[in-house]
N, C-alpha and C positions, 0 to 999 in steps of 0.2 A: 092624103094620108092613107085614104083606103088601098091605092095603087101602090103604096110603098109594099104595105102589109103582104098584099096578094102576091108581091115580088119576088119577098123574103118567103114567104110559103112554098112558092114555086121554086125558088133554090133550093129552099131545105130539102123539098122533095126529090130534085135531080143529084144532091148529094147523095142521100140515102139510097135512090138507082143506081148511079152510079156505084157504091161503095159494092152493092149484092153483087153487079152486074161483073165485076173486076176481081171480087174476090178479096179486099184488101185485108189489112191485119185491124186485128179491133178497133174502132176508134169509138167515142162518146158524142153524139150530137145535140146538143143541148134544145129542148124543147122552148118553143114559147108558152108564156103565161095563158092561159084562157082566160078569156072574158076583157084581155086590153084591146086600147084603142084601136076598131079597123080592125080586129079577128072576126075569122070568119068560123061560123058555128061549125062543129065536126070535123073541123081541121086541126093540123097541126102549125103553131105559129111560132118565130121568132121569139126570142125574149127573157125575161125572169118569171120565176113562178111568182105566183100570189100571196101575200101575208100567211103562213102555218102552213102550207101547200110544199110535200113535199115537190122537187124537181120532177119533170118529166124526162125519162133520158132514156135513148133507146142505143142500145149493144146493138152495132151493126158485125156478124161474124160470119166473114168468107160463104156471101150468100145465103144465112140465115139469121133473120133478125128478129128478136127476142122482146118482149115487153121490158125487163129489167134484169137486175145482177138476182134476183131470187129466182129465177127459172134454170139455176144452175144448182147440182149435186155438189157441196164441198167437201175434198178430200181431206180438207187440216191440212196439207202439205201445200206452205206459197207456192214454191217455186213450180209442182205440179199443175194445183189450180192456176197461176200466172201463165202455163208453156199448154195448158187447155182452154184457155180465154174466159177462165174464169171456173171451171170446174167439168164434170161432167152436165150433160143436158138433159135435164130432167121429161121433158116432154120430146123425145125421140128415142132411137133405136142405135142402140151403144154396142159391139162389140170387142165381144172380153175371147182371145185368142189362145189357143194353147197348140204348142207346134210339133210336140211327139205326145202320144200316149200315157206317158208319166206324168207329164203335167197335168194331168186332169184332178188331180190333188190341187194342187194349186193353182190353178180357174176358180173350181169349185169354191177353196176357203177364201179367196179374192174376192168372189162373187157374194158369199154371205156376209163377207165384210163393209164390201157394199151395202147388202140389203140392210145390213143394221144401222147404218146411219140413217140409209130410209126411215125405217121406220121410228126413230126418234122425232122424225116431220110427222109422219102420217101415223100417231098411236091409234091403235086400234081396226087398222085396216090390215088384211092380210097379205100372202105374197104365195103368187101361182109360180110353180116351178115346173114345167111341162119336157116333156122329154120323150123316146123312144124307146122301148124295152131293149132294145140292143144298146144305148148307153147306159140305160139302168143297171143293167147285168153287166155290162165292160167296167164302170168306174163308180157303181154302187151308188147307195143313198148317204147323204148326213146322219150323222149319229146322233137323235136326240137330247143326251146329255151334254154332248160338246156343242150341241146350239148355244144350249142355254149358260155354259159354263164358257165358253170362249164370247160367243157373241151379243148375249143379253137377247136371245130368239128363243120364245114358248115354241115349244114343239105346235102346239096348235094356230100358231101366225104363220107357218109355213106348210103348206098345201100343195101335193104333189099330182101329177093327172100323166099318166104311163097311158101313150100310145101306141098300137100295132104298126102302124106304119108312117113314116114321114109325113105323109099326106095330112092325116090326120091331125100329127101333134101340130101342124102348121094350120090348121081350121082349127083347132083348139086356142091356141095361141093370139090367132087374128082376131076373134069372136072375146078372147077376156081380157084383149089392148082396149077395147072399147069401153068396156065396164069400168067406173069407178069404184068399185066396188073393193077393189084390188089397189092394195098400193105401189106393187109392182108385179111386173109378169118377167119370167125366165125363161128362155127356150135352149134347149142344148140342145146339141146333134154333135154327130162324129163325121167325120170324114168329110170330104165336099160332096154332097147329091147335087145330081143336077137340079133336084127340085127348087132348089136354095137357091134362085138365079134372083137379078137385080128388080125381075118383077114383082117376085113372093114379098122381099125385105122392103119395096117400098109400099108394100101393102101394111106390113109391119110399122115401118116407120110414119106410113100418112095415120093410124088408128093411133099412134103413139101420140101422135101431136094433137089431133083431135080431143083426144080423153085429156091431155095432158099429165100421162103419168110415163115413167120411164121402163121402158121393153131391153133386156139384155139377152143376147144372142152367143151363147156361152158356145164355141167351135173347138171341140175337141181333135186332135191330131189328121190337120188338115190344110191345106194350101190355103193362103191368102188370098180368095178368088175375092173379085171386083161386088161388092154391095151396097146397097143403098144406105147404109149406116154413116153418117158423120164422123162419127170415133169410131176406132180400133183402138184397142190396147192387148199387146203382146205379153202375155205375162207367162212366168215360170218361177219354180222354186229357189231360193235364195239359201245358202246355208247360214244355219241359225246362228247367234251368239249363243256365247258364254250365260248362264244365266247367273243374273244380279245376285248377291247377298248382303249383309252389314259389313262383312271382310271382303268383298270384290269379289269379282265374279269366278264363279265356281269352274275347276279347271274340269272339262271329260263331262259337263251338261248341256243341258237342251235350253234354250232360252225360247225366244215370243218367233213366235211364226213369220218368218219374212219370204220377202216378194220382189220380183224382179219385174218389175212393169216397162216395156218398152213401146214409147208412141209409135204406132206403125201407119195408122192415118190418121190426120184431124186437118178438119176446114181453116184454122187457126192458129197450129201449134207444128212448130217443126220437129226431126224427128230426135226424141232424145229417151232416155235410161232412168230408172233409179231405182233406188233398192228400200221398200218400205218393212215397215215392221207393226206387227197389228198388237194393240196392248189389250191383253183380254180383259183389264180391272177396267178401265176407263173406256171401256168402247171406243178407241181413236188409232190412228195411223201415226209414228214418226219415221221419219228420213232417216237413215245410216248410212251414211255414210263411210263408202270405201275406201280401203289403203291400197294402195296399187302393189300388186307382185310382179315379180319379175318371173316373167315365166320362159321356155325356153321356145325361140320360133318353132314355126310346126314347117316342113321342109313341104316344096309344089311339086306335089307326083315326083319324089325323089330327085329332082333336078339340083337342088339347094339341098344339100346335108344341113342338119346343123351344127353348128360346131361344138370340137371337142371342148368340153370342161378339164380343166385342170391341166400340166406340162405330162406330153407324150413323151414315154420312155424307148428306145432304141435298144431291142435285143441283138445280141453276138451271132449271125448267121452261122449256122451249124454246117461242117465241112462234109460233102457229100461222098457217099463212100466210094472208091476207084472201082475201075471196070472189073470184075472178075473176083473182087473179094465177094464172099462168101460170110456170113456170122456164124460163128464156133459155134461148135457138135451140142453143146451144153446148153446152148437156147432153145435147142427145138427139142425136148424131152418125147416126144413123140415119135420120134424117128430110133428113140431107142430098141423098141422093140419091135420084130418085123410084122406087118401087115398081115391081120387074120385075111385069109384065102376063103373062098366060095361064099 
């Protein structure tokens, strides 16, 4: 009995290496009960759980495996959290992308959007927003009043710390992943520095998982360089609806702040699109879904025109005039009178 036990432990175990090892798509491996017959203490065994005991069940996700479904950020959108393996990852290092200079609007109120669903988990803890003075001054600070009026965020739950140079805001950074104290940390930067290489962000992301709290790496107008971050997500501004009224929605208004999130990497999730929309009354995200337009090809370095819209009309080639005509005296009014001299 004992040697079955230790059999099924030893499988479970080559399961769950192999699943890291490979990379696979999420799967569920159902825990043994502790305390049945032939378990062995401080293992994990085969089985059912025990009478009131919840299951033990462990998220195996493309080389990162998870305690449970709670160590995930949920966006409210299935199909999102389903195409991220269950949501964003609360205890790592999550980059949120912005790929020209204009976007950094929409990073930013992506980024708060986030942070406030955090903080509906963690009341009471604040949230570090670390940054460069040269982003500060390029795409500005949060307006305290649309904290609190868009996102349900006291000005004093968000705490800002402006560094002189890269360097810095990244020892700043590294140093309050660690702290609990914080229920999340923000790091922006612009452009790709070299400082930002794969060793900095897996500094980030090993403090991230330690503390267990979630570190966003907000990349302002800059290439997709290679980092130790799990997630990417591509975001950009979305054009807004119609806003709602009791007679439908108002023609020539501004409606709820949307967002164009595209998966650009995840250990989990293939790569795909969608267009969110943040409800500032309810603090939540919904799906809108798009109507496709028909827009007109864009032609490759001129090779492909695109083609004409609507029936080309055929002008009358105009007869060109014979050798040696001349156009009457009467057209050139200037030859009326002779040419002032000296």
């Amino acid at each position: 009995m004992a040697m079955n036990a230790v059999a099924r432990d030893t499988v479970f175990a080559l399961r769950r290496q192999i699943a890291k090892i490979e990379g696979t798509l999420p799967e569920r491996l159902e825990a043994p009960a502790r305390g049945a017959p032939g378990a062995i203490p401080g293992k994990v065994q085969s089985g059912a759980a025990g009478p009131g005991m919840a299951p033990d069940i462990t998220i195996v996700r493309r080389g990162l495996a998870v305690a449970s479904a709670d160590a995930f950020l949920h966006t409210g959108i299935e199909r999102l959290d389903a195409a991220l393996g269950g949501g964003l990852p609360k205890a790592a290092l999550s980059e949120i992308h912005g790929l020209e200079t204009r976007d950094a609007g929409a990073v930013a109120g992506f980024a708060l959007s986030l942070v406030s669903l955090i903080l509906k988990e963690k009341r009471g803890l604040p949230i570090l927003w670390v940054g460069t003075a040269e982003i500060f001054h390029e795409a500005g600070l949060p307006y305290a009043r649309g904290l609190h009026a868009l996102f349900g965020i006291e000005p004093e739950q968000l705490l800002f710390s402006e560094a002189p140079k890269l360097l810095d805001a990244l020892w700043i950074a590294e140093e309050a992943a660690r702290m609990t104290a914080f229920a999340a940390v923000i790091l922006e930067i612009r452009g790709s520095p070299q400082r930002l290489d794969l060793t900095a962000t897996r500094r980030l992301h090993a403090r991230a998982q330690n503390a267990g709290r979630p570190v966003l790496l907000l990349r302002q107008a800059g290439a997709a360089d290679p980092t130790a971050a799990p997630l990417r997500l591509i975001v950009s501004a979305a054009p807004a609806a119609s806003r709602e009224t009791v007679a439908g929605p108002l023609a020539g208004s501004i409606g709820r702040p949307a967002f164009t999130v595209d998966i650009g990497k995840s250990r989990t999730a293939l790569p795909g699109q969608f267009t969110l929309e943040w409800n500032p009354n309810e603090h939540a995200f919904a799906e809108r879904t798009e109507v496709p337009v028909a827009v007109v090809p864009a032609s490759g370095r001129g090779a492909d025109p695109a083609p004409a819209s609507g029936a080309v009309l055929a002008f009358p080639a105009l007869a060109a005039p014979a050798a040696g005509d001349q156009p009457p005296r009467q057209q050139h009014p200037a030859h009326r009178s002779p040419r002032r001299a000296g």
